[in-house]
N, C-alpha and C positions, 0 to 999 in steps of 0.2 A: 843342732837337732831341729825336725822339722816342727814345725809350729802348734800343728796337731796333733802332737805326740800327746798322751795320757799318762799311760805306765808300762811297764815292762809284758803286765798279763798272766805274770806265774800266781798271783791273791783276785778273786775275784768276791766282790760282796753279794751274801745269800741271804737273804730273807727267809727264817725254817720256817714250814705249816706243821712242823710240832718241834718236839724235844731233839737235838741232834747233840749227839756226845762230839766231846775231844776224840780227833783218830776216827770218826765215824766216814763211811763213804758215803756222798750225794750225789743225787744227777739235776743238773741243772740242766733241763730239756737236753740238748743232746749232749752235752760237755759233764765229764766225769769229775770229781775234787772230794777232798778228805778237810773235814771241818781242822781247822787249825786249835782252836778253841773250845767251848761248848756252846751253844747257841741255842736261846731258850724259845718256845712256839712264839712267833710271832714278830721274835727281835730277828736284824742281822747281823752277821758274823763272816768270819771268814774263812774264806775254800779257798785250800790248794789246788791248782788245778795243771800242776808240771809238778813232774819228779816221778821215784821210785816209791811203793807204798806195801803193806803187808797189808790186804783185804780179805775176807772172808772168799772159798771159794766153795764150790758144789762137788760132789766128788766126783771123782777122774782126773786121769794124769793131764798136765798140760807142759806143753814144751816149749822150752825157751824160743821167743821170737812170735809164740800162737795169737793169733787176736784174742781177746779179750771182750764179753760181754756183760752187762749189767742185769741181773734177772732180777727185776723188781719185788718182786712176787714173792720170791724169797730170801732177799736181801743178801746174793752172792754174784762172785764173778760165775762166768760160765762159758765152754766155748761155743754155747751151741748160738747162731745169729738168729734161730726165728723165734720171733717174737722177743726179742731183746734188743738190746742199746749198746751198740760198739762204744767202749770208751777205753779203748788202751791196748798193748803189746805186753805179754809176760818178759821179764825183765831176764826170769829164770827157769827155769825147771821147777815144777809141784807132783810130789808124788799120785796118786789118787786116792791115799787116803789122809793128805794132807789137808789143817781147815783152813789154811790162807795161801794166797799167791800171791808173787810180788810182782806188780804191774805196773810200767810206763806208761803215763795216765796221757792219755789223749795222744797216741802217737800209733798209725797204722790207719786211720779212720778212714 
């Protein structure tokens, strides 16, 4: 293995600027991840940041393979790109009045 290997990259350490539940989604500037644990304002913890995940979405249908966006704003995926944060590919199909989608986190960017 080369010398300056680190780690593999699927757990990355997050420092919250508040409360972040277990299962909650973050954006770590442009990289998407789901709290592994709970992580309290101030400490860090760690994010997922690969794999399949069930996230809150906005309504409207989305379709398997759609990019995936981050709307801050209101703490959902979304497909629409502006003013949002690409952080992932729908895994699957979400109906539109479905509240979560499941999303290949960091993959299509």
């Amino acid at each position: 293995m080369a010398k300056n290997f680190i780690h593999e990259g699927d757990v990355l350490n997050y420092t919250a600027g508040a409360n972040i539940a277990s299962g909650q989604f973050v954006l770590i500037g442009a990289i998407g991840g789901v709290a592994i644990a709970a992580i309290a304002n101030g400490a860090t913890g760690a994010v997922r940041v690969k794999g399949v995940f069930s996230v809150p979405k906005a309504t409207g249908a989305v379709t398997q393979g759609a990019k995936l966006y981050w709307d801050a704003t209101n703490s959902v995926l979304t497909t629409t790109a502006s003013g949002n944060t690409i952080v992932g590919v729908a895994a699957a199909a979400a109906q539109s009045g479905d509240a979560t989608a499941q999303i290949l986190l960091n993959v299509g960017l």
